[in-house]
C-alpha positions as MATLAB code, in Angstrom:
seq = 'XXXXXXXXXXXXXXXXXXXXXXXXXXXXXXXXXXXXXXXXXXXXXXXXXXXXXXXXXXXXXXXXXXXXXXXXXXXXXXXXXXXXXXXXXXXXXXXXXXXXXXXXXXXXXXXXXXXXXXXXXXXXXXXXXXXXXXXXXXXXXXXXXXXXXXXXXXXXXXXXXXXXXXXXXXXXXXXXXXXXXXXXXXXXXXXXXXXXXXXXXXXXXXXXXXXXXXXXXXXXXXXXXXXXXXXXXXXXXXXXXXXXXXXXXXXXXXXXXXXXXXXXXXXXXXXXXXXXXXXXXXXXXXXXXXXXXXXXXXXXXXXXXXXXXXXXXXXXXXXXXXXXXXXXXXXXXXXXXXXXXXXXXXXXXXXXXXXXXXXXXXXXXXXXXXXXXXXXXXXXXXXXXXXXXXXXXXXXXXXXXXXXXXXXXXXXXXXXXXXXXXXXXXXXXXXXXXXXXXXXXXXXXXXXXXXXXXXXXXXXXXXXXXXXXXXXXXXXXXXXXXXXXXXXXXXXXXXXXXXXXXXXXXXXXXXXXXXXXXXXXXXXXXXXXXXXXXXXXXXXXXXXXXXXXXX';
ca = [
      44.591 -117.168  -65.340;
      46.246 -119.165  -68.101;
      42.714 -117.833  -70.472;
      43.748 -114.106  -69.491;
      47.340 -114.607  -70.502;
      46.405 -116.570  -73.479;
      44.734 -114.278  -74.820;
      46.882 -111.268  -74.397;
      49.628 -113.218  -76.070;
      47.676 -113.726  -78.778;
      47.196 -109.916  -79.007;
      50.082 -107.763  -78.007;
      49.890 -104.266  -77.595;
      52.610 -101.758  -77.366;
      52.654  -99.175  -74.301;
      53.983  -95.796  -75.707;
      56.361  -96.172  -78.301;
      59.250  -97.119  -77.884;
      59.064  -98.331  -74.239;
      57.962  -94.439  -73.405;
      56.128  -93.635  -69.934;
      53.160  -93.356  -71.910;
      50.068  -95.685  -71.349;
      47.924  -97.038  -74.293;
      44.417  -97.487  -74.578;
      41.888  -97.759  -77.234;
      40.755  -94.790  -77.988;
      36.928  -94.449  -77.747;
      37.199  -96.530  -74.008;
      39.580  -93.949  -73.328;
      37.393  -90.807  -74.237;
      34.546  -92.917  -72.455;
      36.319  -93.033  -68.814;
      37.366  -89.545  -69.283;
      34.071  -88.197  -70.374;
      32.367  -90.150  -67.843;
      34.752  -88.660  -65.037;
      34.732  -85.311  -66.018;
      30.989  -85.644  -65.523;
      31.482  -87.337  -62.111;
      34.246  -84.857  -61.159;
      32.350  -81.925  -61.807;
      29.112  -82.917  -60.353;
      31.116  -84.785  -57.371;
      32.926  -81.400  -57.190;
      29.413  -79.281  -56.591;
      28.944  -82.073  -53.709;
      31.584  -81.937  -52.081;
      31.883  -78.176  -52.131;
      28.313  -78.134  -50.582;
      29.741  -80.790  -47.992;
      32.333  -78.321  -46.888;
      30.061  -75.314  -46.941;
      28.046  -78.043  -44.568;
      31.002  -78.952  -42.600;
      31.715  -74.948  -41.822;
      28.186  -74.661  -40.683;
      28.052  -77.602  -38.297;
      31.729  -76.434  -36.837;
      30.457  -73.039  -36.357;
      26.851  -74.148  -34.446;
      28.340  -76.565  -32.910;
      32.158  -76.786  -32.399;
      34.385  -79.287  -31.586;
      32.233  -80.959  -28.346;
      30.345  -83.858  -26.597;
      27.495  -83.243  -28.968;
      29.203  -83.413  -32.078;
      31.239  -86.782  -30.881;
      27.878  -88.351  -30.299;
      26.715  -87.029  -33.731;
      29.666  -88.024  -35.760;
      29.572  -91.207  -34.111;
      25.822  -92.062  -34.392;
      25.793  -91.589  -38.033;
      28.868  -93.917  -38.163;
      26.575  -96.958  -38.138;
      24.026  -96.274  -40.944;
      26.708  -94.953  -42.634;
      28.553  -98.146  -42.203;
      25.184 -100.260  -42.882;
      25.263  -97.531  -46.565;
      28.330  -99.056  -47.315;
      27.760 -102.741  -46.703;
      24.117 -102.610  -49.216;
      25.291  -98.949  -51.307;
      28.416  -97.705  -52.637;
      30.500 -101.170  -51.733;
      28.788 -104.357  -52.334;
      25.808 -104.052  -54.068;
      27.054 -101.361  -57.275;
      30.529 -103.378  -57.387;
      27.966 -106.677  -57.379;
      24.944 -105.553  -59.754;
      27.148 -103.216  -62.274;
      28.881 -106.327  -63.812;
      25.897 -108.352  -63.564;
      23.508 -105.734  -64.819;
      25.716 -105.135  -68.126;
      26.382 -108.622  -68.660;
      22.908 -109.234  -68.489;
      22.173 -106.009  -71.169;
      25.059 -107.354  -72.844;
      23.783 -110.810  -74.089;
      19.868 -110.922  -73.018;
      18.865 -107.697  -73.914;
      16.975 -104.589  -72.998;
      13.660 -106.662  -71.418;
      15.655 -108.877  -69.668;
      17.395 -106.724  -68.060;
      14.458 -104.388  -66.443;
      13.408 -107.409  -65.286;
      16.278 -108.056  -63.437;
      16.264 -104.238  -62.239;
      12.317 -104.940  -61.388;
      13.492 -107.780  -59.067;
      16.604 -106.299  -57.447;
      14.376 -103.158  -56.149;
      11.813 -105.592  -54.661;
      14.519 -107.578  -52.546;
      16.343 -104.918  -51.861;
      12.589 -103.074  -50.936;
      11.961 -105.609  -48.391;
      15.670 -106.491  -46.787;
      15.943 -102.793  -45.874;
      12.887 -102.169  -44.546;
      14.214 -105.398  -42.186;
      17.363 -103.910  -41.892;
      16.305 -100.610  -40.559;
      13.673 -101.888  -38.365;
      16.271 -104.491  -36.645;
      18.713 -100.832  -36.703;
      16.351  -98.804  -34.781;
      15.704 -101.652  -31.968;
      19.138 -102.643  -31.205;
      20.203  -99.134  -31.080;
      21.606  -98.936  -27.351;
      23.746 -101.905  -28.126;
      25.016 -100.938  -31.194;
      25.904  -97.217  -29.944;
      27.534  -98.706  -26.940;
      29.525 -101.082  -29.113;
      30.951  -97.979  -30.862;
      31.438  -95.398  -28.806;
      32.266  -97.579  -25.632;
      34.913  -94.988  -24.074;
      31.495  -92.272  -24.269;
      30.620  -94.298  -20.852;
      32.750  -91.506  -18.644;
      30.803  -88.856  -19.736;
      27.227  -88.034  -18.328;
      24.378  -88.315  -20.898;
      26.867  -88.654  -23.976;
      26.041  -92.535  -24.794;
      22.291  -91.852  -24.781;
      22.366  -88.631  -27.158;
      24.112  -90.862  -29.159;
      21.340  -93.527  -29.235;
      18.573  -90.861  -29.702;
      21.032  -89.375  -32.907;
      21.208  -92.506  -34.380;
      17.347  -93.607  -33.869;
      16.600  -90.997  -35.901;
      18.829  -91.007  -38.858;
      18.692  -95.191  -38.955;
      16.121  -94.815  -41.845;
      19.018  -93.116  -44.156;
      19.988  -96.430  -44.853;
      16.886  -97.352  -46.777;
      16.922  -94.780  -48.900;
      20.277  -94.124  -49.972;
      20.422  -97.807  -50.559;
      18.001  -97.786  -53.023;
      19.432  -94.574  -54.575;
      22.676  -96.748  -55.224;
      20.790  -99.303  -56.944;
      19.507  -96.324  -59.369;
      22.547  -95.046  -59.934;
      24.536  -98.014  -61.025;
      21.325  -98.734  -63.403;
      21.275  -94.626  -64.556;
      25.292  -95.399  -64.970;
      25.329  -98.534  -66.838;
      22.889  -96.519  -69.734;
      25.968  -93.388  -69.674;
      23.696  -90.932  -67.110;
      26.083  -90.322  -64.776;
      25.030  -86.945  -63.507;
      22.110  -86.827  -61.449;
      23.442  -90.023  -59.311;
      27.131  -88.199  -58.662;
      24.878  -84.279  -57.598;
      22.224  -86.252  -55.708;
      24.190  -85.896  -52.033;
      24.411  -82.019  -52.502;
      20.605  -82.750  -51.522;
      21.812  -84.288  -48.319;
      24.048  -81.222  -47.695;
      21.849  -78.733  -48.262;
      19.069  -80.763  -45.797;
      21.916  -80.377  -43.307;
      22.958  -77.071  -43.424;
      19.264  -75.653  -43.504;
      18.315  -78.108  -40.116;
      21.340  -76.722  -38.227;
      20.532  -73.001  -39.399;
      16.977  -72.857  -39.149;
      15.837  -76.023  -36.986;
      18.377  -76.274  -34.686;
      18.311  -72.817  -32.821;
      14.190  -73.919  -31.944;
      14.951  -77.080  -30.509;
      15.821  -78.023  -27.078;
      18.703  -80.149  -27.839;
      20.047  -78.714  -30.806;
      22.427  -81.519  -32.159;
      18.842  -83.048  -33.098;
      18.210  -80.655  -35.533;
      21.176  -82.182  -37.463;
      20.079  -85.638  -37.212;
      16.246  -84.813  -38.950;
      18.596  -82.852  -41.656;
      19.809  -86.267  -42.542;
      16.988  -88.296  -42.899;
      15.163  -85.303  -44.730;
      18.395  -85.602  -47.519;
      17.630  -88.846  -47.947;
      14.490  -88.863  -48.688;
      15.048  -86.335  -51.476;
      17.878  -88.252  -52.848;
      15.700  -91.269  -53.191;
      13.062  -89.213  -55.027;
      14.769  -87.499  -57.026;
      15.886  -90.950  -59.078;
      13.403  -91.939  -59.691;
      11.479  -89.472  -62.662;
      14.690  -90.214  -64.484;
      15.112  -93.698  -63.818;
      11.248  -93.802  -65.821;
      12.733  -91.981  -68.893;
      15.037  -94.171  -69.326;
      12.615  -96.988  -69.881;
      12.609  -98.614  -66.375;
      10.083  -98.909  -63.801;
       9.450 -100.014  -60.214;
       6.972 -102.169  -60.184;
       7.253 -105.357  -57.883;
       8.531 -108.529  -59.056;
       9.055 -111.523  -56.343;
      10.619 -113.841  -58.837;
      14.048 -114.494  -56.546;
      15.155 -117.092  -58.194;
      16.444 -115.479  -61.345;
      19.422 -116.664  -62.378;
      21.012 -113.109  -62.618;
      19.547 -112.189  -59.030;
      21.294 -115.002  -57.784;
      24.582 -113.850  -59.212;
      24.248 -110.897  -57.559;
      23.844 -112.119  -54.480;
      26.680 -114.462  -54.699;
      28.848 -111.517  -55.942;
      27.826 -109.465  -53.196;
      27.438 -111.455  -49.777;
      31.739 -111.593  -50.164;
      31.637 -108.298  -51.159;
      29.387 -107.059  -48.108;
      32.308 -108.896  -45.901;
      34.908 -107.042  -47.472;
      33.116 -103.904  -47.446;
      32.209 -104.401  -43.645;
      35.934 -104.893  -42.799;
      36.831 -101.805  -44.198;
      34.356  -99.815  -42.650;
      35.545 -101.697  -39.710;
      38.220  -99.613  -39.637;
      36.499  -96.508  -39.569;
      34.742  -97.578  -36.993;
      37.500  -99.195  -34.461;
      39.185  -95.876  -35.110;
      35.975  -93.898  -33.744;
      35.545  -96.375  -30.884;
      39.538  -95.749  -29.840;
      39.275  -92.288  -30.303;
      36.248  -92.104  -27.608;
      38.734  -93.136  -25.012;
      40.556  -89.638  -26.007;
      40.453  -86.149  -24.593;
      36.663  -85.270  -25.884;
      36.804  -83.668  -29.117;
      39.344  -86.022  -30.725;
      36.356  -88.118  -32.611;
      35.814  -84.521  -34.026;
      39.102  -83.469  -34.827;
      39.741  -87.099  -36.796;
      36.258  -86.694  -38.546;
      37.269  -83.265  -39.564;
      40.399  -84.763  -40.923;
      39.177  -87.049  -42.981;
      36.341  -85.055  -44.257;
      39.148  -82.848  -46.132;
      41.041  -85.629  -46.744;
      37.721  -87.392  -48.921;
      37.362  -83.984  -50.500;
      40.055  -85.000  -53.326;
      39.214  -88.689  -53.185;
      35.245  -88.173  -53.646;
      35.596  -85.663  -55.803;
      38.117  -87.495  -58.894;
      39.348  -90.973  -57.674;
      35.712  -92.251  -56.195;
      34.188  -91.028  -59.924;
      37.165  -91.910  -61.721;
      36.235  -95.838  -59.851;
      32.483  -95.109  -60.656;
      33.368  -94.162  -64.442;
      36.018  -97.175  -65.367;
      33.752  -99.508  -63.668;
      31.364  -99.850  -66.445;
      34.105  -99.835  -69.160;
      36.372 -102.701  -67.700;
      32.725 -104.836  -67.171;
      32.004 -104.779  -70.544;
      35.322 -105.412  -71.453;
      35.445 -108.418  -69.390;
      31.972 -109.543  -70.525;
      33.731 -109.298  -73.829;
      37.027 -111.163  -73.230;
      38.813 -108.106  -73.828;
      41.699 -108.756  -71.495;
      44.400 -106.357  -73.540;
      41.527 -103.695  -73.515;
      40.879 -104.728  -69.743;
      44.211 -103.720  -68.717;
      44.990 -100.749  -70.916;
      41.721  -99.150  -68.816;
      43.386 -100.336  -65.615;
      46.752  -98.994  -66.480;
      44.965  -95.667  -67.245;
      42.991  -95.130  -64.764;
      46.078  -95.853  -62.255;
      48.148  -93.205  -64.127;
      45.088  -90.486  -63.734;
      45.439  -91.493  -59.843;
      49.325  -90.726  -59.765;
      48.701  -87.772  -61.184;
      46.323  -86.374  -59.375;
      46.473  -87.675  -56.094;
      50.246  -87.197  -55.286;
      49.765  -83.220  -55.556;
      46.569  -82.954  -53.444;
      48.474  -85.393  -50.895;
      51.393  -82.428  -50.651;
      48.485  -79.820  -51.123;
      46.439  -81.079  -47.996;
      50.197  -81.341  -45.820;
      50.545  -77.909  -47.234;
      47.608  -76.223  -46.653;
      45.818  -78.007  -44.119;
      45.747  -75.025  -41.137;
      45.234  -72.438  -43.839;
      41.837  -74.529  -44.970;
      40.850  -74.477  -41.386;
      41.696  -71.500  -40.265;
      39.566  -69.600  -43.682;
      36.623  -72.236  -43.464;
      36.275  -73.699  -39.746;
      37.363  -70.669  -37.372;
      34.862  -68.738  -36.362;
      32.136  -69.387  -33.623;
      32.373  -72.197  -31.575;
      35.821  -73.724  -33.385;
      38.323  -72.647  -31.877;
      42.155  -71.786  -33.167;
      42.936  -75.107  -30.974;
      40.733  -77.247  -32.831;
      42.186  -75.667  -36.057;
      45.515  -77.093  -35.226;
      44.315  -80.398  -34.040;
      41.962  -81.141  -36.847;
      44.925  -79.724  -39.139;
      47.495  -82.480  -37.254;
      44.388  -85.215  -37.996;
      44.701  -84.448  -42.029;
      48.229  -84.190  -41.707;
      48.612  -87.886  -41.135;
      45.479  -88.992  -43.522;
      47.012  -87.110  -46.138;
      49.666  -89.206  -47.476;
      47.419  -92.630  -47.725;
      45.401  -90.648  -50.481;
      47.287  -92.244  -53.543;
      47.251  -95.819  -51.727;
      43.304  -95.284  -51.455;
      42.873  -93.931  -54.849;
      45.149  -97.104  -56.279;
      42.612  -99.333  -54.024;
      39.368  -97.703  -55.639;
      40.878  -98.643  -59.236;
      41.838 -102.118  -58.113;
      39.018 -103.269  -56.301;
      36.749 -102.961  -58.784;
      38.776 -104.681  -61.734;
      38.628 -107.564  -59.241;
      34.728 -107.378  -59.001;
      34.635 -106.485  -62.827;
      35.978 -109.792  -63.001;
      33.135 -111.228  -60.975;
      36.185 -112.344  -58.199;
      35.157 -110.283  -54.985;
      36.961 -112.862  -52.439;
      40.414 -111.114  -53.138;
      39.372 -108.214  -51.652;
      38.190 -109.692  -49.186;
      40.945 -111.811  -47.958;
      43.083 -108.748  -48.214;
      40.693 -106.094  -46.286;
      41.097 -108.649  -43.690;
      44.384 -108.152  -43.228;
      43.796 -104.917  -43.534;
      41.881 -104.446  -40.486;
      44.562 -106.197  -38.006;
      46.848 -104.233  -39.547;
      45.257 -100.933  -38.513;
      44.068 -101.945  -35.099;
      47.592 -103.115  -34.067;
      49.019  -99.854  -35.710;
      46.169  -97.675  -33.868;
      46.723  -99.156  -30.270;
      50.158  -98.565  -30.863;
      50.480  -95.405  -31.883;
      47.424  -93.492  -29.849;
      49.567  -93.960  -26.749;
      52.157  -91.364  -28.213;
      50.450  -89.711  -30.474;
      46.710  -89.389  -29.908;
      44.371  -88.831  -32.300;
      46.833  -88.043  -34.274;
      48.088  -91.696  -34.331;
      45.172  -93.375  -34.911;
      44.654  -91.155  -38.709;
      48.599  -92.481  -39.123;
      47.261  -95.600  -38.129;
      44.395  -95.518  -41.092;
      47.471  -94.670  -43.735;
      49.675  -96.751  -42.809;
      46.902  -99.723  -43.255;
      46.071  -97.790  -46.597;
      49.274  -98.173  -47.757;
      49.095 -102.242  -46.827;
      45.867 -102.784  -48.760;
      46.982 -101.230  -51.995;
      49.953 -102.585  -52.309;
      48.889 -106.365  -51.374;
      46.149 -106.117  -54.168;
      48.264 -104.549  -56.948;
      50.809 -107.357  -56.516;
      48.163 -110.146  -56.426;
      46.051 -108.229  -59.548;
      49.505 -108.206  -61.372;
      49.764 -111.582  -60.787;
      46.425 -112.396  -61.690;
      46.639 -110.569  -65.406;
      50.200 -110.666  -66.059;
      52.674 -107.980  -66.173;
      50.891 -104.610  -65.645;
      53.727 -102.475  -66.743;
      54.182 -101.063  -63.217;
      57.933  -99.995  -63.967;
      56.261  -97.312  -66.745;
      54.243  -96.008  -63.530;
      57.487  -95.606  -61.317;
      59.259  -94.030  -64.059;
      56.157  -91.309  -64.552;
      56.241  -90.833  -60.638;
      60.253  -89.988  -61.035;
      58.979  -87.178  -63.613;
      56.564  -85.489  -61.413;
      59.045  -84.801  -58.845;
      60.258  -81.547  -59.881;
      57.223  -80.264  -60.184;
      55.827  -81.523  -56.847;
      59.327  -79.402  -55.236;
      58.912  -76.104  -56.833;
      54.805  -77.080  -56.138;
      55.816  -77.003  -52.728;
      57.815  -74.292  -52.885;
      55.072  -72.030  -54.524;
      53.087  -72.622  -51.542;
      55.059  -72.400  -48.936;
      56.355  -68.692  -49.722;
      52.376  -67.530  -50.333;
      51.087  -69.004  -47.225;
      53.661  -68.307  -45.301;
      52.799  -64.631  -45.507;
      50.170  -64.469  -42.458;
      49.757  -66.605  -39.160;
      46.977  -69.444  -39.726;
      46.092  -69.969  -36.156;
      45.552  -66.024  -35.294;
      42.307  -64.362  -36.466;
      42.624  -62.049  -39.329;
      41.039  -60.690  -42.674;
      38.749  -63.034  -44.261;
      39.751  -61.096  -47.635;
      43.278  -61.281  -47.670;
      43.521  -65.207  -46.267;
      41.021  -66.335  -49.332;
      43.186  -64.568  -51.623;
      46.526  -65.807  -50.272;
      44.848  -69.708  -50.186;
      42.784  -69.050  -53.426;
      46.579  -67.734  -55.212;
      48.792  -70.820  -53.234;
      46.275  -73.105  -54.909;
      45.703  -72.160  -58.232;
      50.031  -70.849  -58.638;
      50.535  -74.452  -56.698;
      48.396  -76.184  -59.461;
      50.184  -74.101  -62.169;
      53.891  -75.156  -61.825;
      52.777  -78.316  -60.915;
      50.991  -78.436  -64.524;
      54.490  -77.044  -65.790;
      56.437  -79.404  -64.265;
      54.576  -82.430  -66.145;
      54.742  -80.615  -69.360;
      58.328  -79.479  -69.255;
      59.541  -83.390  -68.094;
      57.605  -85.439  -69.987;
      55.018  -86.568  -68.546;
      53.112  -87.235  -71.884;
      49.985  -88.727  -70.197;
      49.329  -85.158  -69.258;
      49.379  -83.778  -72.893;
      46.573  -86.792  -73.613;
      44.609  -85.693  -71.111;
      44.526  -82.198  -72.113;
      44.304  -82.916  -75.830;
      41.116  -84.885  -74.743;
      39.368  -82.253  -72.360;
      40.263  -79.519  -75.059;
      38.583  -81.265  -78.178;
      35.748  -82.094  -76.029;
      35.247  -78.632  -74.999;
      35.156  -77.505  -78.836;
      32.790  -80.194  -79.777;
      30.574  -79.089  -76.883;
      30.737  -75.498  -77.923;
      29.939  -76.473  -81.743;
      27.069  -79.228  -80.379;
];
């Protein structure tokens, strides 16, 4: 701690001039993050877009019933296992390894490394699904416990997740690409690799499932189909870029074993997250059947903003901060924190209102037809209602985690995800006895809002003074443009009732006009009081786009 505040007394940096609400960083990290996450946005944009045209496809086959409980619920645990070797521990883990690594041995070295990682990691999951597949009736039972009262339920589940247990392996494997692919600036193919996933899924349930006995299975091949194209995809690219896949058994690397310290806490902290997700599934199956639905409905619109700019906003810093902590570039460390939290302010905080606004509009255009009814409109629209407001605490948490593990410190997190978890199963038994389903995604905020919070303060305390007044003072700014925001919406959507069936036309131009009008004054409202941070980030996107028209 005292080497971190040593050295950024020995090089002081101004924030805005003047003590402005302005955030500093050098320049060409700057452009890097936001190139990087305009890449990650738009191609985690085409994803999730093909996720929702998914999402409308399964609702409309399927509904809001027994089968899709057991589905949602059976891909809960390779999904949780994904998390635990994927996206959590093992990119957070190799990432700052990996570039450390580049950074000081060189290019040989580190395909080495990348060689050895893709051997262990060859062999563990192939363990790890194998061990999946046989323990499945314990593990679906563990889960979905309260699916006991209803006849046949708990063993559709095990069948569902029998078969999509080998999703694990692959996308596992595809994260391990994609933090090398990211690490040498391709960022592209890694962030549009799940619209293969979608696209497996919506062709299963469209052409599979009306030929099979028990349809929900359809859905369930769909998965493990996407993954296999997501792993194969990788890997022609991963080969241009100079690295290969050949086995290499030497475990004892020094770098290898870095990694493995880094991500054994990291796999904790990851599994007590998803821990949450998954003690809010297994309370939810002691519901009125549906309400595992309605809540993964929810949050499936409420990840739409978070995968599509904070997760590749966390993807696209992560690098960055690395090298600059490789480097002992604490000032520049922090600058990229500081900026990255004020991209999260400012776009999170709208699409929090947005999603409160327009959350029975979105499922009333998209969701009601066929088997979703206007019922499960209003109770998937009540779910997202209560997620929405934790979006800024997650998006903060997505920023801070990983300048924790860019530090090579991923026992923080855990410690605090810990805490975490108590704090949302207290909150979720509490409030499910008054408020459903709808308690239990209050429930997930409200533990949201504990996690971020804890791990800014301790971060802060870790680096030094983070200049969190100059983020209060930009959230006081964005006020008046988040009212009249509201207000914009409000008076276009109120113009037709959500829950009644009507013109497909007329509601996609009414929630295609509250949007982009919403988006507008909100836009104005930044410009008009000050919030400069804006005017960088257009000033940025704008000279990019001319130097990609001249290029």
């Amino acid at each position: 701690m005292s080497k971190y505040r040593g050295l950024m007394k020995n090089n002081p940096r101004k924030y805005g001039s003047e003590g402005e609400n302005s955030v500093s960083v050098d320049s060409q990290e700057k452009k890097q993050i936001t190139r990087a996450t305009g890449v990650l946005t738009a191609a985690t944009m085409t994803s999730r877009v093909a996720g929702l045209v998914r999402d409308m496809v399964v609702a409309a086959v399927f509904g809001a019933s027994m089968v899709t409980d057991a589905f949602f619920v059976a891909f809960t645990i390779p999904n949780l296992l994904r998390r635990f070797f994927a996206e959590g521990s093992l990119t957070a883990a190799f990432v700052p390894t990996f570039t450390d690594v580049l950074h000081h041995e060189g290019t040989e070295e580190a395909r080495q490394v990348v060689r050895i990682c893709w051997t262990l990691l060859l062999l563990v999951l192939a363990g790890v699904t194998m061990i999946g597949i046989l323990s499945s009736p314990w593990l679906v039972k563990a889960i979905g416990y309260g699916f006991s009262g209803s006849v046949g339920k708990l063993a559709l589940t095990d069948l569902l997740n029998r078969l999509m247990f080998p999703y694990i392996f692959f996308v596992s494997l595809v994260a391990l690409f994609a933090g090398v692919l990211n690490v040498s600036g391709h960022f592209l193919l890694p962030a549009i690799s799940p619209v293969m996933l979608n696209l497996a899924m919506i062709g299963s349930a469209i052409v599979l499932a009306p030929r099979m006995e028990q349809p929900i299975v359809a859905l369930a091949c769909g998965v493990l189909v996407g993954g296999a194209i997501q792993f194969a995809m990788q890997i022609p690219v991963l080969y241009r870029y100079g690295y290969d896949l050949r086995l290499d058994f030497n475990f004892r690397h020094s770098a290898v074993a870095r990694i493995i310290r880094l991500m054994l806490p990291g796999i904790l902290g990851v599994a007590i997250y998803q821990i949450n997700v998954v003690v809010t599934r297994l309370l939810a199956s002691f519901l009125q059947e549906g309400s595992v639905s309605w809540l993964y409905y929810g949050q499936r619109l409420f990840e739409f903003p978070q995968g599509v700019f904070v997760v590749s906003l966390a993807q696209a810093v992560l690098p960055t901060m690395s090298r600059q902590a490789a480097a002992d570039d604490m000032e520049g460390f922090r600058d990229s924190l500081r900026f990255a939290l004020v991209l999260i302010l400012l776009v999170t905080i709208p699409a929090s209102l947005g999603l409160v606004l327009c959350n029975q509009a979105v499922y009333s255009l998209f969701f009601m037809r066929g088997n979703f009814s206007s019922f499960d409109v209003s109770q998937a629209a009540l779910a997202l209602s209560w997620y929405a407001p934790g979006l800024l605490f997650v998006g903060i948490s997505r920023v801070v985690v990983p300048s924790f593990y860019a530090m090579k410190d991923t026992r923080t997190p855990v410690l605090v995800s810990f805490w975490t978890l108590l704090v949302n199963v207290v909150a979720g038994l509490l409030l499910m006895q008054y408020m459903g389903h709808a308690g239990l995604a209050l429930a997930l905020t409200i533990a949201s809002v504990f996690n971020a919070v804890v791990l800014t303060l301790l971060l802060s305390r870790r680096l030094g003074d983070l200049n969190l007044s100059a983020l209060f003072r930009i959230t006081l700014r964005m006020i008046p443009g988040l009212c009249f925001m509201a207000i914009v919406v409000v008076l276009i959507l109120g113009q037709v009732d959500w829950l009644l069936p009507g013109s497909f036309g007329l509601r996609f131009v009414l929630l295609g006009s509250a949007v982009l009008c919403g988006c507008l004054v909100y836009a104005a409202g930044l410009w008009i009081f000050g919030v400069k941070e804006i005017q960088q980030v257009w000033t940025m996107f704008t000279s990019r786009l001319i130097s990609f028209r001249k290029g």
